[in-house]
N, C-alpha and C positions, 0 to 999 in steps of 0.2 A: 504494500500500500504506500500510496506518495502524499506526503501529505497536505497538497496543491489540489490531490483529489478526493483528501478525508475530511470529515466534519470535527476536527481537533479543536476542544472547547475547555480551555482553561481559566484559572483566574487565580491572581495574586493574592489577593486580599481572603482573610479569613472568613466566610461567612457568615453577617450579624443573626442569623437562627441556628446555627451548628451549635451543640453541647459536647460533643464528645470528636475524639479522633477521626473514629472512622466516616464520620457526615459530613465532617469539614474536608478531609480530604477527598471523599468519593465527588463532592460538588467542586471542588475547586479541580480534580484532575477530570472533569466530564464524564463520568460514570453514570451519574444521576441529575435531574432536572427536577425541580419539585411542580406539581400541575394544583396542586392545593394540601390542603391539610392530610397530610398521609396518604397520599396519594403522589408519584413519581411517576418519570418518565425516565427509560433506561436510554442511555445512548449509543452510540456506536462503541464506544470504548468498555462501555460496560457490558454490551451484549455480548463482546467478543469472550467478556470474563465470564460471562452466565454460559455460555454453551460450550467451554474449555470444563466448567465444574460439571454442569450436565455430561459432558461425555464422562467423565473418569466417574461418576456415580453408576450410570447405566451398566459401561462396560464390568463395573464391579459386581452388581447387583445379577446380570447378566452372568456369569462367571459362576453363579450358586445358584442356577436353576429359574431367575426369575422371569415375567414371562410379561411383554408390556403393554397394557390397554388405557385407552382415554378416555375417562369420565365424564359424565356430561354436569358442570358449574350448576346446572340449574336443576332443583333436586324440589321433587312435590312435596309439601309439611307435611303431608300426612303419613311420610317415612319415618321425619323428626317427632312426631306424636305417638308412631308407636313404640318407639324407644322414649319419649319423655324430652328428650333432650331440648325439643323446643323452647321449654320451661328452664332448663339447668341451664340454655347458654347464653338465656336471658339479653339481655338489650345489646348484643356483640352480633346477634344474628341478623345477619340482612334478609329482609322479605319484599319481596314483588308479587305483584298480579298479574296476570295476562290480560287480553282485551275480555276475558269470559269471566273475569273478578274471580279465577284460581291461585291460590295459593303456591307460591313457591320460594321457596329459600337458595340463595347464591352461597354453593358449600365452601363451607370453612373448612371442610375434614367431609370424608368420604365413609364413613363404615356403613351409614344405611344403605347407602348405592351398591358396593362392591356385595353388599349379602345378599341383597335383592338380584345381585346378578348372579352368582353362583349360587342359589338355590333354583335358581331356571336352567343353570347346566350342568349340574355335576348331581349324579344319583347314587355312585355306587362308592365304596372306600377305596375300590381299585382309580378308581380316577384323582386320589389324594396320596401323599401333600401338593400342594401348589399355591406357588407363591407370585403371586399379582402384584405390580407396582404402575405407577405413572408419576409424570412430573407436570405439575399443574398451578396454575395464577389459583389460590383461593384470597374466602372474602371473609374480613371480621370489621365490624362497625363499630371500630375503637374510637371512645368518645376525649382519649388524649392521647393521639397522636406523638409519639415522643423520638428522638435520637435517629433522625435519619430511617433508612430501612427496616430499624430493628422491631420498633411496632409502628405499624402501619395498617390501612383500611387492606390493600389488597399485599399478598407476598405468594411467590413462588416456592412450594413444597413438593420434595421427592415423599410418595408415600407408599408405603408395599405393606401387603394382606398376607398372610398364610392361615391355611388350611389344613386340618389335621381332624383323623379319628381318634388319635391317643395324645394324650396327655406327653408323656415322652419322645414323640415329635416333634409337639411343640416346642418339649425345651430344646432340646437337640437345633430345631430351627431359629430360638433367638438366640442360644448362643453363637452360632454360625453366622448371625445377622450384626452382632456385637462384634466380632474379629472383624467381621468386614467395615462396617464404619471408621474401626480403628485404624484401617487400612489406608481408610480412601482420605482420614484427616493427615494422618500422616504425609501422606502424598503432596499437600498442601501445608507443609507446615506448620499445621495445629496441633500447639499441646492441650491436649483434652483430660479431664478427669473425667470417669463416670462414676454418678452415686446413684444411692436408691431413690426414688421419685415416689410421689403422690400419683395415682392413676388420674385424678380427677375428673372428668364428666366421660370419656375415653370408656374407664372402665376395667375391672383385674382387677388379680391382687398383686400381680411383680410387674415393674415398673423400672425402669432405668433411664436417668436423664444423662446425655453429655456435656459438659459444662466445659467454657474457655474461660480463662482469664485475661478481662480485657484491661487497657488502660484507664479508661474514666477520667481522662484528662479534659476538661474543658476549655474552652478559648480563652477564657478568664474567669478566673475563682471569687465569686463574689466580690468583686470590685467594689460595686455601690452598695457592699453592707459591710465596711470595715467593722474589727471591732469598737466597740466604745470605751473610752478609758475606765470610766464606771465598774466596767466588767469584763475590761483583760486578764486574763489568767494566762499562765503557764503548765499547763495540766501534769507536767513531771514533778510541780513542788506539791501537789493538792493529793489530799487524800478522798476517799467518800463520794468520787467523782461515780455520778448519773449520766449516762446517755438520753437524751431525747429522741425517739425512731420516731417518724412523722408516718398513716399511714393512712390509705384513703378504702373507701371504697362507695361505685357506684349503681346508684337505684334512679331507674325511672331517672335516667339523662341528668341527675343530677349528684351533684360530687361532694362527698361526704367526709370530713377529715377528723382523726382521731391521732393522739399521741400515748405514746407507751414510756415510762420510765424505766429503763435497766440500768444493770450495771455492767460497767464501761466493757470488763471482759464476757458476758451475756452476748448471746444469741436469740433471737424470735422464729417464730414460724408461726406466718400469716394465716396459713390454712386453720390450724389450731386456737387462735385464739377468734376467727373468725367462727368459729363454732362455740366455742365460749360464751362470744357476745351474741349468739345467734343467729349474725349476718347471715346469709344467702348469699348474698354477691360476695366475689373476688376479691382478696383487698390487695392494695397495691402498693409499694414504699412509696411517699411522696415527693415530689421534686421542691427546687426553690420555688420553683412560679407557682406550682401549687399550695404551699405553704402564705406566697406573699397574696395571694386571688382570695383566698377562701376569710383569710384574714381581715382583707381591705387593706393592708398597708403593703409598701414596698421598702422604704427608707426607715421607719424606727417601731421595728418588730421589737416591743422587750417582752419579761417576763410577764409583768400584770396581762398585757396583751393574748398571751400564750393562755396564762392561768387562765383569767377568765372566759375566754372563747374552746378552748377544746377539750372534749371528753379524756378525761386521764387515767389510761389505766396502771396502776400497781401494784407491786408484789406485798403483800401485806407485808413481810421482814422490813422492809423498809422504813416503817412507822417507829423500829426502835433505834432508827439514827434522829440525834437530838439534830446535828448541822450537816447539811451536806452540800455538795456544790453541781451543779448540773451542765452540759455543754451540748449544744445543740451545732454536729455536726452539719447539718443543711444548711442553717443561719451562718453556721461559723460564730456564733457569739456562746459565751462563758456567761452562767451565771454562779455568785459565789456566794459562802455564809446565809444558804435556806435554812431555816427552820420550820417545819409543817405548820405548827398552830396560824404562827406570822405571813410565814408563805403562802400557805393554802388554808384562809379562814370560812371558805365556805365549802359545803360537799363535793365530794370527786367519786368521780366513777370508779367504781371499784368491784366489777363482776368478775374478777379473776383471784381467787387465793392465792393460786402460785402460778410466777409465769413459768411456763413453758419453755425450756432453753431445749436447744438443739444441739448436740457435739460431732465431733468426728464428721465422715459424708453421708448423714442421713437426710433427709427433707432441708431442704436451706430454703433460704428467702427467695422471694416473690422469681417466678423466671422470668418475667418482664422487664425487672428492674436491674441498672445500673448500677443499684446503690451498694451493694455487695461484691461489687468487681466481678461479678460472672454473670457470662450469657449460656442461657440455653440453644444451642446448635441441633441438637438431637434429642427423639424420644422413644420408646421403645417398649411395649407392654405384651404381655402375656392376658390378652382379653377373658381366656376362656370361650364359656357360651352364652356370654351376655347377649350378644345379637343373634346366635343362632335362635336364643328361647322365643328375643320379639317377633323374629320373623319364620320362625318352625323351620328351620335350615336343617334337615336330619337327611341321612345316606344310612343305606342299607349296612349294615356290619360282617364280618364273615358269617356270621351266624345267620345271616337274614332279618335282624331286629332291626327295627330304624333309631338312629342315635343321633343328638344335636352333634353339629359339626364344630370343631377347637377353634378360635380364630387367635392370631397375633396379628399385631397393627406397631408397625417401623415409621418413620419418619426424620426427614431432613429438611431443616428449613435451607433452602438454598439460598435463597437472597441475604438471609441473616450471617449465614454462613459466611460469608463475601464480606460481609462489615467483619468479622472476626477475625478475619484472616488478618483484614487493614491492622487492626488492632493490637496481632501480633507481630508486625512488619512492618515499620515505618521507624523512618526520622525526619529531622529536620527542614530537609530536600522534600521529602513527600513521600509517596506508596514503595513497598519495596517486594514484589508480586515475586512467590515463588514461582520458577519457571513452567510447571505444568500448568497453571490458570494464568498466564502474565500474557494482559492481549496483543502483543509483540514479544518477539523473544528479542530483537537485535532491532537497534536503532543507527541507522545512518548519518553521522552529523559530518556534512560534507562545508570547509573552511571557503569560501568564497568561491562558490562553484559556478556561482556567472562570470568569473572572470578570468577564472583558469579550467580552460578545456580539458589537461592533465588530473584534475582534481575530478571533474565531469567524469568523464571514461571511465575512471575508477570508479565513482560511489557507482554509476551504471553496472560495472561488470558486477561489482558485492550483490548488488542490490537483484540481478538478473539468476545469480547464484544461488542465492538464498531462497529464490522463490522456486528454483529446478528441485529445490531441495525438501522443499514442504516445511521450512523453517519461515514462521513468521516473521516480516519484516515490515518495520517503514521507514523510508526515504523522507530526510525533511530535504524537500526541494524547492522549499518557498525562499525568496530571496528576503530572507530576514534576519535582525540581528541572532550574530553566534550565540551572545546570552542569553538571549530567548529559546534558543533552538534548546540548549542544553538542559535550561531551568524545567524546562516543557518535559524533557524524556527522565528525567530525574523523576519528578513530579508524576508521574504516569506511571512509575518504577519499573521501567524495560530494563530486564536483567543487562543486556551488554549491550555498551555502544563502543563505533567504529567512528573513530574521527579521522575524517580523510584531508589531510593536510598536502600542500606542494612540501615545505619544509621537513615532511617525516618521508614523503613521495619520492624525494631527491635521493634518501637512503636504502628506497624500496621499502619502504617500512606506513604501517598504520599505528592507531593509538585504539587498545583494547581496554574499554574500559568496565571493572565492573560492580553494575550497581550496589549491590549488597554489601560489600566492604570497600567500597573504592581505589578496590587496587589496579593498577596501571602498568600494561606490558607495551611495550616495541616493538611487534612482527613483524615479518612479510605476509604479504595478503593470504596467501595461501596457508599460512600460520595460524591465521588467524581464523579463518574458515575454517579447519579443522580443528582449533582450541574448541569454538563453539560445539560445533559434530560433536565430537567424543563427549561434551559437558552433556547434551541434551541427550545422547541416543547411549550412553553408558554409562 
């Protein structure tokens, strides 16, 4: 590709809506386009990186048997009604009518579909296991929008089914499902943990989420809420220190904020005390803007502010500390020398005896959120026969008895996936794409190539090479500043650029640059062509 004939859309400047690493970079290297609130448009540069991840997922998935069919987005509620779920996924479901005022939902997730389809083809247990996947745009009608790609109204999900008469298939097939994921993140240089998960609306009892550790770097860390001298602290000299977790949750389009007091080495689990308190809905850790929204204030959030406006839950032990000091990570502000009676003189919520801490990798916090430095990438459940019972999914057994059929249900988020990766790959310069999803492998940066015909010839032959070769390439063949050209391919993170100089040309020699540690070699052309080859294809 020449870049005189790509649509190459960059920007210097950090994005005034980006919160995190990977948003600011995926918009500034033209990955993404936002069309509204949680809603994008992919670009060329980013498509190239979505169908690089799509193949190495299929070919994997393909590799164990799997077998590919496309669901159709638009699914009748009266699938979601027989399973319930209509109810459990509550105001996240998007619904339409037809012109005949019929009910249908824009799927978020596919189980009622795929059972509905293999109870119309598969009768017998000789026709099982079989394991169904596709990769599909689904829809969730997220009412905040947050962090670039990572929640969003519509995202791209690999999701795959299996089927099973015995229960020992099925494990058989998620552990087999598990090596392979690890597989395919590896390949992409993600370090991944897996821990035990919540099934949640899904369904089963085993459950395993894959988790990255991302950066959680913002563009800027609360600038406009310094703290106040009032209530500067240094939390290395203070003892008695309190966490404030901010956390939400929504009913009926409207947004609901609660605060938890732990202690500082203390964990929560949303799920948990969301049953506690009764909720139905989801809760979600809170952001700044949601903390300063729900408030009314932007500029002088203090304690009376906090105390009096939000529900507080805590741990009853707490009541026999006489002072203690509390810090509200979100805000960034310290408050110091509380005492309950003084501090809290009117009633607090208090429907929880003992909070709920979580250790080790059991259930962790919200997988939407930021706020814990992990994203969920992956999930992965052992359903059982939850959907075979709603939809009487049964095949004949050796015996002749008819039995519900096993189901497990895989999943990868791919779009999310792609911000993870950023996540773990980047500096300063910009993206720094491992080479099997990097949507160029070799960059051309040719030194004043309108003026010297020897510089011409040369990026031509690389550049004619490269494409004999099935090695991604682009040509910057715009006549623009060098700084530009360079800042651009850094930014984009193409593993390796070729600078074609008269001055190295004179020695027979190129300049091999490369990205990921910016080391710098002196070839001959033909050196350098084959540096590349052997990096990629060995």
């Amino acid at each position: 590709m020449r870049t005189s004939q790509y649509l190459l859309s960059t920007l210097k400047e950090i994005p005034h809506s980006s919160e995190i690493i990977s948003h600011q970079l995926m918009i500034r290297a033209g990955l993404i386009r936002q069309l509204s609130s949680g809603i994008y448009t992919w670009m060329p540069t980013g498509v190239r990186v979505l169908k690089k991840l799509n193949a190495i997922i299929k070919y994997e998935i393909d590799q164990i048997g799997g077998i590919e069919v496309n669901l159709p987005n638009i699914q009748p509620i009266k699938l979601w009604k027989k399973t319930n779920r209509w109810k459990t996924y509550g105001n996240e479901l998007f619904t339409v009518k037809d012109r005949n005022n019929n009910n249908f939902v824009l799927g978020p997730t596919h189980e009622e579909v795929i059972t509905t389809l293999v109870k119309q083809e598969i009768k017998s247990y000789k026709e099982l296991p079989l394991l169904l996947y596709q990769t599909k745009t689904k829809f969730r009608d997220e009412i905040r929008p947050q962090f670039g790609i990572i929640r969003t109204k519509e995202f791209i999900m690999h999701d795959a089914y299996s089927f099973h008469n015995q229960n020992n298939c099925l494990f058989k097939q998620y552990e087999i499902i598990k090596t392979t994921y690890k597989k395919i993140f590896s390949q992409i240089n993600l370090n991944v943990n897996i821990i035990t998960a919540d099934p949640g609306s899904i369904g089963g009892k085993i459950s395993h989420e894959f988790r990255v550790i991302i950066n959680n770097s913002k563009k800027e860390k609360n600038q406009n809420h310094q703290l106040n001298e009032n209530y500067f602290c240094k939390l290395v000299n203070l003892t008695n220190i309190f966490f404030i977790k901010y956390f939400t949750n929504i009913k009926k389009q409207k947004i609901n904020l609660f605060a938890c007091l732990i202690n500082i080495n203390d964990k929560v689990c949303l799920k948990q005390i969301a049953n506690s308190l009764q909720i139905k809905e989801k809760l979600y850790f809170a952001t700044l803007q949601d903390v300063q929204y729900l408030l009314g204030e932007k500029e002088n959030i203090n304690f009376e502010l906090i105390r009096s406006n939000l529900p507080l839950i805590i741990e009853k032990k707490f009541f026999k500390i006489k002072n203690f000091n509390i810090y509200s990570e979100t805000l960034n502000i310290c408050f110091i020398n509380n005492k309950w009676k003084k501090s809290f003189p009117d009633p607090i919520v208090e429907k929880i005896n003992q909070l709920i801490k979580v250790k080790d990798n059991k259930i962790n916090e919200n997988n939407n959120s930021t706020n814990n430095k992990t994203l969920e990438i992956a999930h992965i459940f052992q359903i059982g026969t939850k959907y075979s019972k709603n939809f009487n999914l049964k095949i004949k057994n050796q015996e002749g008895i008819n039995e519900y059929v096993i189901m497990g249900c895989y999943g990868i988020g791919v779009t999310r996936t792609i911000a993870a990766v950023i996540e773990q790959n980047f500096d300063n310069k910009g993206i720094i794409w491992p080479i099997k999803i990097a949507p160029f492998i070799v960059s051309i940066i040719p030194i004043n190539m309108y003026y010297s015909k020897l510089v011409k010839c040369k990026s031509e032959f690389l550049y004619n090479t490269f494409n004999k070769m099935n090695i991604d390439v682009l040509l910057n063949d715009k006549d623009e500043n060098t700084g530009v050209m360079f800042s651009n391919m850094d930014l984009i993170g193409i593993p390796y650029h070729i600078i074609v100089s008269e001055k190295y040309l004179i020695k027979h020699q190129v300049e091999l640059q490369l990205r990921k540690n910016q080391k710098k070699f002196f070839l001959k052309i033909e050196e350098a062509i084959n540096f590349i080859k052997k990096e990629i294809f060995y």
